[in-house]
N, C-alpha and C positions, 0 to 999 in steps of 0.2 A: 747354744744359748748364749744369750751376750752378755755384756756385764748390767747394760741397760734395763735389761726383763729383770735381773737378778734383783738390783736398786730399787727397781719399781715395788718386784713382790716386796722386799725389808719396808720401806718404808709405807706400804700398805699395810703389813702387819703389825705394824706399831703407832696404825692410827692417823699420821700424818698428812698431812697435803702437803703439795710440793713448796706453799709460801711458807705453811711452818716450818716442816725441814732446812729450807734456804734464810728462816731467820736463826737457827738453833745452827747454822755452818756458815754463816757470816755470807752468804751467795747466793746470787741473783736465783728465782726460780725459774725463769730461761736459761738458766746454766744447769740445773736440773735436770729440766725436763729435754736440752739438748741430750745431755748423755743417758737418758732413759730411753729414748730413741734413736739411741746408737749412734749417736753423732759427735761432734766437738772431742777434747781432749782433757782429760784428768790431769788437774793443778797435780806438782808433785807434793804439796802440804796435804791437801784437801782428802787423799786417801785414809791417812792415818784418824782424822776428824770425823769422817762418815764413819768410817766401822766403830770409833767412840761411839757417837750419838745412836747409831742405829743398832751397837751391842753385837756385832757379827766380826769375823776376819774376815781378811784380806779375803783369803782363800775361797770364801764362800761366798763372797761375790762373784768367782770367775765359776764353778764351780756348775758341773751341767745335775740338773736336777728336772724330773719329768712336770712335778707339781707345781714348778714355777714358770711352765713355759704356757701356763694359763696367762700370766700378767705380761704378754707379750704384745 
């Protein structure tokens, strides 16, 4: 599972679209939606801000999980 399905499922769970989420972390929702489909590269800032906003750790974005490989 990537960290992308993982991102996708958090910020489904917490009701968001990708432009709200990318106005509440200051970035583009084409910078989103690249790393939700596995692509592009995680600002070194940007990690510590996503798991603020979305309420989750580091960890459990990397983190393989059966139920999440639905938001893939």
């Amino acid at each position: 599972m990537s960290f992308g399905t993982n991102l996708r499922y958090f910020r489904i769970r917490k009701d968001y679209t990708l432009q709200q989420l990318a106005e509440l972390l200051d970035v583009s929702a084409n910078y989103l939606s690249t790393l939700e489909n596995g692509n592009g590269k995680i600002k070194p800032d940007f990690l510590p801000r996503l798991c603020n906003v979305l309420q989750v750790t580091m960890d459990s974005l990397y983190e393989e999980n059966d139920e999440r490989k639905l938001y893939k």
